[in-house]
C-alpha positions as CSV (number, residue, x, y, z in Angstrom):
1,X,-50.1,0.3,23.6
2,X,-48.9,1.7,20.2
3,X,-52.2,2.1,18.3
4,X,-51.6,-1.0,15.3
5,X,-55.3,-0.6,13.7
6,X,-55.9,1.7,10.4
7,X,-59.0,3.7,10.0
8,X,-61.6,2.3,8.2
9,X,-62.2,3.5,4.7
10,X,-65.8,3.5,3.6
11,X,-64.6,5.0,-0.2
12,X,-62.6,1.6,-0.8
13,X,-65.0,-0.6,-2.7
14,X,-64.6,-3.6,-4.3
15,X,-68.5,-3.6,-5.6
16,X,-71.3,-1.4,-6.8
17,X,-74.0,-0.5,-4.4
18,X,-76.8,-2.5,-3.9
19,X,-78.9,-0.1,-3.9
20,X,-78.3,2.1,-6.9
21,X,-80.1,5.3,-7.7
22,X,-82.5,5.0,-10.0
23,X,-82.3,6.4,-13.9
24,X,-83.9,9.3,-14.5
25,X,-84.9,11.1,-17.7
26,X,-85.2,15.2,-17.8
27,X,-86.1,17.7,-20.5
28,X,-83.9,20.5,-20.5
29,X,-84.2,23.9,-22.1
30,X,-81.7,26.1,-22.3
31,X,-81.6,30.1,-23.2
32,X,-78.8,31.8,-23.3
33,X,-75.8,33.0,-25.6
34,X,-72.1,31.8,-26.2
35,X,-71.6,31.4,-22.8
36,X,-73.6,28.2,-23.4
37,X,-72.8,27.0,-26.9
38,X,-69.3,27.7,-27.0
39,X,-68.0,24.2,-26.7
40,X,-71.9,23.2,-26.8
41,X,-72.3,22.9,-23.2
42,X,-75.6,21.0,-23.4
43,X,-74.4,18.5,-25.6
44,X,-71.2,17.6,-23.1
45,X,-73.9,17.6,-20.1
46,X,-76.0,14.8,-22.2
47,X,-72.9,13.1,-22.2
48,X,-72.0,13.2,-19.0
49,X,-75.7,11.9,-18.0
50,X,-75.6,8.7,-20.3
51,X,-72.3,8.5,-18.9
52,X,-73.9,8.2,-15.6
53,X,-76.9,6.2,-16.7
54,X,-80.0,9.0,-16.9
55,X,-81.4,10.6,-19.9
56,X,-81.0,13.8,-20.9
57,X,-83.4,15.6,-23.5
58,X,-82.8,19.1,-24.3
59,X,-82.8,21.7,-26.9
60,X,-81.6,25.8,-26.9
61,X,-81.1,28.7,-28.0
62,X,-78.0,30.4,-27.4
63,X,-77.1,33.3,-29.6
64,X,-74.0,35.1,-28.9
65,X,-74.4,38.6,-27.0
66,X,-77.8,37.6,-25.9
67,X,-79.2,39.1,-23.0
68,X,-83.0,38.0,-21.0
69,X,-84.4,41.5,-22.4
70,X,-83.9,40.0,-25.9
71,X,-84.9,35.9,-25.5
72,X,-88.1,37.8,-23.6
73,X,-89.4,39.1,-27.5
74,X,-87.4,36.4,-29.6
75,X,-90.1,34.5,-31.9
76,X,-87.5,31.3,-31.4
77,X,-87.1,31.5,-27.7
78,X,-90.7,32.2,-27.4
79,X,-91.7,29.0,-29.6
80,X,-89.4,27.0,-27.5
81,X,-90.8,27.8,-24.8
82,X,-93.8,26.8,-25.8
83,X,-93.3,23.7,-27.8
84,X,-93.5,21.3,-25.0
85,X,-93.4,20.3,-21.5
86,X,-89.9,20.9,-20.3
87,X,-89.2,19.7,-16.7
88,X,-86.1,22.7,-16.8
89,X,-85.7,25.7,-18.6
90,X,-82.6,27.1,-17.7
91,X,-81.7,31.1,-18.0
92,X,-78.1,32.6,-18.7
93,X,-78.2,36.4,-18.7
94,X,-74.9,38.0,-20.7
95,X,-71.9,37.6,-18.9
96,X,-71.8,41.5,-17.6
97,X,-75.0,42.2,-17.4
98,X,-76.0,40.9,-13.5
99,X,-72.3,42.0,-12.5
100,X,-73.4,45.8,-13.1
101,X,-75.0,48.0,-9.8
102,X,-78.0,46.6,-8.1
103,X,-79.8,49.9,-9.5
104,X,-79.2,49.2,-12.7
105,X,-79.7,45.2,-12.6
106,X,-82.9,45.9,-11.1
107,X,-84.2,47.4,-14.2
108,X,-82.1,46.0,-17.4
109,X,-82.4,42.1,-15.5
110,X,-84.9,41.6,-13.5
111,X,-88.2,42.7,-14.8
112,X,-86.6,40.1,-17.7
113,X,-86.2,37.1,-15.6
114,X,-89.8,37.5,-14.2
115,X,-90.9,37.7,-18.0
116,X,-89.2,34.8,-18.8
117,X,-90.1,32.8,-15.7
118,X,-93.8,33.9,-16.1
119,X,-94.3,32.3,-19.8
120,X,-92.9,29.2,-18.6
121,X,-95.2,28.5,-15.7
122,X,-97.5,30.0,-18.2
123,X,-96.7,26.9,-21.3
124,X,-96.5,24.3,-17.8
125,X,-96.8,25.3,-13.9
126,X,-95.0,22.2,-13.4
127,X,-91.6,23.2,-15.1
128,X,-89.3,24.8,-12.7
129,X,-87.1,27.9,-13.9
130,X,-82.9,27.3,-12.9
131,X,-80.8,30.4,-13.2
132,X,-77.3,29.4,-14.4
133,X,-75.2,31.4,-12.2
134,X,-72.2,32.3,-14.6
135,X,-68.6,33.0,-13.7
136,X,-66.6,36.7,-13.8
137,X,-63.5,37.3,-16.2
138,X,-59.9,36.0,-15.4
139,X,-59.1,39.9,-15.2
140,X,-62.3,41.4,-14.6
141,X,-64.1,43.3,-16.2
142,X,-62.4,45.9,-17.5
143,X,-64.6,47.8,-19.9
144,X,-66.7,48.8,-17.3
145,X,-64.1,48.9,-14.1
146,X,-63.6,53.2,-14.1
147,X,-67.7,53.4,-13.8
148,X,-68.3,50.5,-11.1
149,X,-64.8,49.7,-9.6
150,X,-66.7,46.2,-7.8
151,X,-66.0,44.8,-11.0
152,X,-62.5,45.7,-11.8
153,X,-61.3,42.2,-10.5
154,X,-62.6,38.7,-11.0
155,X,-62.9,38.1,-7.4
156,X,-65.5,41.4,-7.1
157,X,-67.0,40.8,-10.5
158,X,-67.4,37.1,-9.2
159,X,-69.6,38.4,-5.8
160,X,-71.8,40.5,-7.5
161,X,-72.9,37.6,-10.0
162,X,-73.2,35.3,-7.4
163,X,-75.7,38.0,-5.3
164,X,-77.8,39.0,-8.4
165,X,-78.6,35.3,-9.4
166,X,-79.3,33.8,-6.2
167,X,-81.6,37.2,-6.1
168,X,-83.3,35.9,-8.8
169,X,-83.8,32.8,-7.8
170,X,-85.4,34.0,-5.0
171,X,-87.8,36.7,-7.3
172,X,-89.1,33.7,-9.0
173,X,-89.4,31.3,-6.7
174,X,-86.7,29.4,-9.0
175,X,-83.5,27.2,-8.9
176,X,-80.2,28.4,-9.4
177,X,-77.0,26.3,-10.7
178,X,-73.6,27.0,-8.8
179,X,-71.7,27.0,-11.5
180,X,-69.9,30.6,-11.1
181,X,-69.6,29.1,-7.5
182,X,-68.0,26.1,-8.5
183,X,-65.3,27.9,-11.0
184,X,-63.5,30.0,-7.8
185,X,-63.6,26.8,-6.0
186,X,-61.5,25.3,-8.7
187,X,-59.8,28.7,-9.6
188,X,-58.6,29.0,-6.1
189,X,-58.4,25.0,-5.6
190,X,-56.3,24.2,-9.0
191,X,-54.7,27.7,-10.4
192,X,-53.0,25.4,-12.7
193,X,-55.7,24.3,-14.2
194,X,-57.1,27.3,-16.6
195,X,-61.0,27.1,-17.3
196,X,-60.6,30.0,-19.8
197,X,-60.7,30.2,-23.8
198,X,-58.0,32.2,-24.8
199,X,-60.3,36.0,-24.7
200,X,-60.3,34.9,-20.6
201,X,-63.7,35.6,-20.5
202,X,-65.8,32.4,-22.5
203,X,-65.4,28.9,-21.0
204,X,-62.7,26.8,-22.3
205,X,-63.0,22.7,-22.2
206,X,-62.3,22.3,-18.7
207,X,-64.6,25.8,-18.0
208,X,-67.5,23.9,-19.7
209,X,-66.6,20.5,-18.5
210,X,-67.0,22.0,-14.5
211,X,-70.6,23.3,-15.9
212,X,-71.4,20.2,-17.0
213,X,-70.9,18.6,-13.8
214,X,-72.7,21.0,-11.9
215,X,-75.7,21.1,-13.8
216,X,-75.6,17.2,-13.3
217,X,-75.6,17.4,-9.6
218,X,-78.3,20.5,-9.6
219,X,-81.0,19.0,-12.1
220,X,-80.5,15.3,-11.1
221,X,-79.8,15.4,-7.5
222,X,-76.9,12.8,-7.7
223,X,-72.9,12.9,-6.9
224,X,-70.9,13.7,-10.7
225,X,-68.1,11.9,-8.6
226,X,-66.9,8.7,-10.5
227,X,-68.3,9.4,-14.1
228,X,-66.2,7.6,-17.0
229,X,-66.5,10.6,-19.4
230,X,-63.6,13.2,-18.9
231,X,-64.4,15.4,-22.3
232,X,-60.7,16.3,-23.6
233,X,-59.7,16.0,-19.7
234,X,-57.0,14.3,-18.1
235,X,-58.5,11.7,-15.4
236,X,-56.6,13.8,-12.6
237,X,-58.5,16.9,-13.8
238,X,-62.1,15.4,-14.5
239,X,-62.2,13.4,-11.6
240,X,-61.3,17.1,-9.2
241,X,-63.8,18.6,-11.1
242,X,-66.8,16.5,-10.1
243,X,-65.8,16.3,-6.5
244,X,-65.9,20.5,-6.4
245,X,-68.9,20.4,-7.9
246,X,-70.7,17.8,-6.3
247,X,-69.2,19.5,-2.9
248,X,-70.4,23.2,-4.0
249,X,-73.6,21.9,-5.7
250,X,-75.3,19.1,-3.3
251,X,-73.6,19.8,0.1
252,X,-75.5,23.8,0.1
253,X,-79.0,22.6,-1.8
254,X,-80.7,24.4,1.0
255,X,-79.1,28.0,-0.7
256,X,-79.2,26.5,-4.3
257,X,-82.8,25.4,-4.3
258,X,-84.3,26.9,-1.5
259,X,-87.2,28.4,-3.7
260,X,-87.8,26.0,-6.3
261,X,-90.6,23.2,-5.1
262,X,-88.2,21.1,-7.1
263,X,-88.3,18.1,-4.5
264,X,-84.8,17.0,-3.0
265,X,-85.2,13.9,-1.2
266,X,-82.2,13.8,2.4
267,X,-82.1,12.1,5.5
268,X,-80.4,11.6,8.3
269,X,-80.9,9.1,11.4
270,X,-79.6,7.9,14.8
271,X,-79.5,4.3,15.9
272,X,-80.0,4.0,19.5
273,X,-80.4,-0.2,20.4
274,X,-82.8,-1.2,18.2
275,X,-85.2,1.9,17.3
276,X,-83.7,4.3,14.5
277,X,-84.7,8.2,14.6
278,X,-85.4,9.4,11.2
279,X,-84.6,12.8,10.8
280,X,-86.4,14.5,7.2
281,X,-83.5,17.1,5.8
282,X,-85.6,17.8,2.3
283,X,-86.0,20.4,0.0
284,X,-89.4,21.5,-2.2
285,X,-91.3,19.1,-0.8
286,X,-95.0,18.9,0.7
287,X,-95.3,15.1,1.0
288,X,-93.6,12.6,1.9
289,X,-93.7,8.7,2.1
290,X,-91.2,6.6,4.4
291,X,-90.4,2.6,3.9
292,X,-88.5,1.1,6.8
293,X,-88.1,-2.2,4.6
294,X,-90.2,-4.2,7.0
295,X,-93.5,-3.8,5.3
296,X,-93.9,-0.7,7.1
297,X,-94.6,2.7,5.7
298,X,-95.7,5.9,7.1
299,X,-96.4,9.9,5.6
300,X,-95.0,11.5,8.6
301,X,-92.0,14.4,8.7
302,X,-89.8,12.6,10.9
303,X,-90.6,10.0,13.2
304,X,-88.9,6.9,14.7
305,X,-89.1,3.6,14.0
306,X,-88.2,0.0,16.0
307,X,-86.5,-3.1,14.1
308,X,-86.1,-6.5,15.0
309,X,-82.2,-7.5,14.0
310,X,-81.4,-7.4,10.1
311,X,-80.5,-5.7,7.3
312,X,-83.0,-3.1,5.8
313,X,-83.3,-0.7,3.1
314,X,-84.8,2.8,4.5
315,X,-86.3,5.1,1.8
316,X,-87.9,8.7,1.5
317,X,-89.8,9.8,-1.4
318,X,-90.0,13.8,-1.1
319,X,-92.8,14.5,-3.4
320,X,-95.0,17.7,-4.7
321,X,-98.0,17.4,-7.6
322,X,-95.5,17.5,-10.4
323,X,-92.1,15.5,-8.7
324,X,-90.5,13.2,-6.7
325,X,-87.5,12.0,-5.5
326,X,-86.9,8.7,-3.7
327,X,-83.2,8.3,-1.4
328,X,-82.4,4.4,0.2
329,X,-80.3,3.7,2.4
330,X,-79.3,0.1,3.7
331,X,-79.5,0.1,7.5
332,X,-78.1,-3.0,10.4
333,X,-79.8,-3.5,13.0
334,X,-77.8,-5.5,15.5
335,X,-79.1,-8.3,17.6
336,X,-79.9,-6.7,20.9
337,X,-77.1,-6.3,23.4
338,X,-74.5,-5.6,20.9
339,X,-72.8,-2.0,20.5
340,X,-74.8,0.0,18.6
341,X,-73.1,3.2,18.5
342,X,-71.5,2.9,15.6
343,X,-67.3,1.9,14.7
344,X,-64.8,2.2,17.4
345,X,-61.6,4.5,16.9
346,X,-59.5,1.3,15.9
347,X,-61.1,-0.7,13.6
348,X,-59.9,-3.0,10.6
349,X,-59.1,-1.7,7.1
350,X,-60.8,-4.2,4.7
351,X,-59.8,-3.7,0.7
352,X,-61.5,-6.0,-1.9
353,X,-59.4,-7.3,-5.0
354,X,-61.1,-7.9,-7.9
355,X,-61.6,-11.4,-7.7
356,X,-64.2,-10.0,-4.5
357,X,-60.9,-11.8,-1.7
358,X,-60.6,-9.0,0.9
359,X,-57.4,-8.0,2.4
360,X,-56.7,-7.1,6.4
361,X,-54.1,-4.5,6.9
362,X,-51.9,-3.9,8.1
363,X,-49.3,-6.5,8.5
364,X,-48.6,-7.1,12.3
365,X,-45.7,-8.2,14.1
366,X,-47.4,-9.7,17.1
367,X,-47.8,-13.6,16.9
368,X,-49.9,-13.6,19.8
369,X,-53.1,-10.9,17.7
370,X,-55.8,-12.6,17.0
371,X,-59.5,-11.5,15.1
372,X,-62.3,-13.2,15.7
373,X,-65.1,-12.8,12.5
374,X,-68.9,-13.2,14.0
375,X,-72.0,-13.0,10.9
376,X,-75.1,-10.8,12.4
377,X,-76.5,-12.8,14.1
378,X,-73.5,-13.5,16.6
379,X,-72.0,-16.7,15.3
380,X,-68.2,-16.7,14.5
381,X,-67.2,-17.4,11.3
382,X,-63.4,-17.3,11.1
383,X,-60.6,-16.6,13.4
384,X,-57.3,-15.1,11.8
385,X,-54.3,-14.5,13.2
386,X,-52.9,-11.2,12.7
387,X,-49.1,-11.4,12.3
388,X,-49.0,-11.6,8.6
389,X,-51.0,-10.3,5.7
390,X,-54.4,-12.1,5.4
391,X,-56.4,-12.4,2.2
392,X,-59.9,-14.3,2.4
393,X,-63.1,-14.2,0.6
394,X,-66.4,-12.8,2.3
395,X,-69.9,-11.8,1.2
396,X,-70.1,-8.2,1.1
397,X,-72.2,-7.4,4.1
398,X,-71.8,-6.6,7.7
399,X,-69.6,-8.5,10.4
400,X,-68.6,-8.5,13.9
401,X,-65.4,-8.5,15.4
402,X,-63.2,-9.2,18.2
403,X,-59.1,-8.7,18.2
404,X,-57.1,-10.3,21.1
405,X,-53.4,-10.0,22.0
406,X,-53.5,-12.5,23.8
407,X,-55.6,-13.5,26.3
408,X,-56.8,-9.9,26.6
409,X,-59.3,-8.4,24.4
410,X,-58.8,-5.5,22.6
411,X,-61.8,-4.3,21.1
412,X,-65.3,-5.5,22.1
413,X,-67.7,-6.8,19.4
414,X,-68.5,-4.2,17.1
415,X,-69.9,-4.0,13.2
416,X,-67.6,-3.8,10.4
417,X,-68.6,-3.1,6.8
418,X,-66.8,-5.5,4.3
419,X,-68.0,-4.2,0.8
C-alpha cells in the first residue's frame, strides 16, 4: 500500500517550550586587537544575548596590531584584569602570529598565553580563560607565504590556526571559541556570502556577526538558532549563520571545552516500558544532581530510573565549586502496555496555526481512513476521518493514535507530539 503518511516534524511549532532555559548573566573580558573591535564585536554579541534573553557584561581592550606578548606588560590590560571578577576573559592573539611554524609559535605565543592565563586565575581561580580561535585571510597570507608556504592559502593558513589554538587550550587547561572553525563552514557552505572587510583579512558585518553567534553558543551553552537580531543581515543570511554556528560550536563541545572545568550540562536516555536509562554526556563537571520530576533526586553519574504513567520534566545540573549548568527535558511515560519505542515510520504531520487549531496533512483520497485520537491515559478523544483536510484545536501535549482504512488497522497505538 502506497505509503499516504508524512514524516513527523518536531521543528514545526506553534508554541514556545514549556520548559525554557533559564536567563543567565556573564562577565566577559575581552583582549585582543582590531580583530575584535572592528565593527565592535562585543557590543553585537551583547546584542545578540538580550536578543536571546541573558545578560551580557563585558569590557576590552582591543588595540590594533596587538599581540599576547604585548597585553602580557600593558598597564590597561593588566588593570582589567584585575578590576573584578570576570566569569570569561577571552584571548585573541594577532591574526598571523599562531599561523607561523610550531617552532616559532612555541616561543613568540605560547609562553604569552600561559602569562596571561596565569594572572587571571591569579585576580579569580574561578574565571575560566577562552581562546578565540580566529580565521585565515581570503588569499592567505601572503607576506609571509615564500618563508612558510603552509600559509600561502587560506585553507593552510586556516589549519595551522585551528592546531595552535586548540593547543592552547589545552596548555592552560582553557576554553577555546570555534569561531575560525565556523567561518570555513560558512565559507565553504555560502561562498556567496563574503565575511570579509574589503583588506580580506578583518571581519566584515556578516564576519563579526558569525563571531557573535559563536561566542553565544560557547559562553552560554544554548542554540543562537531563532534569535530576532540579524545586525545589517538579511534574515536568510542571519538565520544560516546561527545554525553553522550552533552546529560547529555545541554539537563538538567535547573538543571545544574539553579542558576548561567550565560545566556543560547533556544527556541522553532510553525508554524501555516504564524505567528510563539516563545516560550523563557532560563536560567540566565533578558533581552532579538529577530530578526525575517525581520528587526524586539522586547525585549519581548515570543511573536509571522507573515512572508510573505521566508527563515529567527530567533535569541535570552539571556543577563544579564555581558553576553550574542545569538541562530539562519533558519526558512521557506511557501507561503500561503501550509501545514505548518511540514513533513509527508513518506517522501524522501536525502544524499549529496561530490561533493554537492544528492541521492533519495531508489531504487523503480514501473515504474509508479513519484516526482515532486517545489522551495518555488511553481514552479516545476524537475520531476524524481522513479524506479531506482537518483543522481542530488540542492542548499541546502528547496523544495516541490509531488510523484505519477500513476495518483494518494501520498503525497500532503509538504517541504523537501535538505542540
Amino acid at each position: 500500500m502506497k505509503k499516504i503518511l508524512w514524516a513527523f516534524l518536531f521543528s514545526l511549532l506553534c508554541y514556545l517550550p514549556l520548559h525554557q532555559a533559564q536567563a543567565t548573566t556573564r562577565k566577559v573580558l575581552f583582549l585582543g586587537n582590531s580583530f575584535i573591535y572592528t565593527n565592535n564585536l562585543p557590543q553585537v554579541l551583547q546584542s545578540f544575548t538580550t536578543a536571546m534573553g541573558d545578560t551580557l557584561v563585558y569590557d576590552q581592550n582591543t588595540i590594533g596590531g596587538y599581540t599576547l606578548q604585548m597585553h602580557s606588560v600593558d598597564a590597561t590590560s593588566i588593570s582589567k584584569i584585575f578590576s573584578q571578577h570576570w566569569d570569561i576573559v577571552v584571548l585573541q592573539e594577532q591574526s598571523q602570529l599562531p599561523a607561523f611554524p610550531p617552532a616559532q609559535v612555541d616561543t613568540e605565543v605560547y609562553p604569552y598565553a600561559h602569562i596571561l592565563d596565569s594572572m587571571i586565575h591569579a585576580n579569580d581561580s574561578c574565571t575560566r580563560t577562552m581562546f578565540m580561535m580566529t580565521w585565515g585571510y581570503e588569499n592567505g597570507d601572503t607576506s609571509n607565504c615564500a618563508s612558510w608556504p603552509p600559509v600561502c592559502t587560506y585553507a593552510g593558513m586556516q589549519w595551522r590556526l585551528r592546531q595552535s589554538y586548540l593547543q592552547m587550550g589545552q596548555d592552560n587547561a582553557a576554553l577555546v571559541a570555534p569561531v575560525g572553525a565556523a567561518w570555513k563552514v560558512e565559507t565553504d557552505s555560502f561562498p556567496s556570502v563574503n565575511l570579509y572587510a574589503a583588506d580580506l583579512h578583518h571581519p566584515g558585518v556578516p564576519g563579526t556577526y558569525l563571531a557573535a553567534c559563536v561566542f553565544y553558543a560557547a559562553i552560554y551553552h544554548k542554540s543562537p538558532m531563532g534569535c530576532n537580531y540579524y545586525s545589517t543581515l538579511t534574515t536568510t543570511d542571519a538565520a544560516n549563520m546561527q545554525r553553522i554556528a550552533k552546529r560547529v560550536t555545541l554539537d563538538s563541545m567535547a573538543l571545544w571545552q574539553q579542558y576548561g572545568h567550565y560545566p556543560y550540562a547533556q544527556f541522553n536516555y532510553n525508554i524501555n516500558a516504564n524505567t528510563l536509562s539516563e545516560i550523563n554526556q557532560s563536560l567540566g563537571a565533578n558533581s552532579y544532581t538529577w530530578n526525575f520530576g517525581d520528587a526524586n533526586t539522586s547525585h549519581a553519574d548515570t543511573l536509571s530510573h522507573t515512572y508510573a504513567a505521566g508527563t515529567y520534566v527530567l533535569s541535570l545540573t552539571a556543577s563544579t565549586a564555581c558553576f553550574s549548568e542545569t538541562k530539562t527535558d519533558t519526558i512521557h511515560i506511557l501507561p503500561t502496555g503501550i509501545n514505548q519505542s518511540g514513533m513509527p515510520t508513518d506517522v501524522l504531520r501536525i502544524l499549529c496555526t496561530g490561533n493554537g487549531n492544528i492541521s492533519i496533512l495531508p489531504q487523503i483520497n480514501s473515504l474509508n481512513l479513519k484516526l482515532e485520537l486517545f489522551d495518555i491515559t488511553g481514552r479516545k478523544i476524537r475520531n476524524y476521518q481522513l479524506a479531506n483536510r482537518i483543522d481542530d484545536s488540542l492542548i499541546p501535549g502528547i496523544y495516541l493514535y490509531r488510523v484505519w482504512n477500513g476495518s483494518a488497522l494501520i498503525t497500532a497505538a503509538n504517541k504523537l507530539m501535538v505542540y
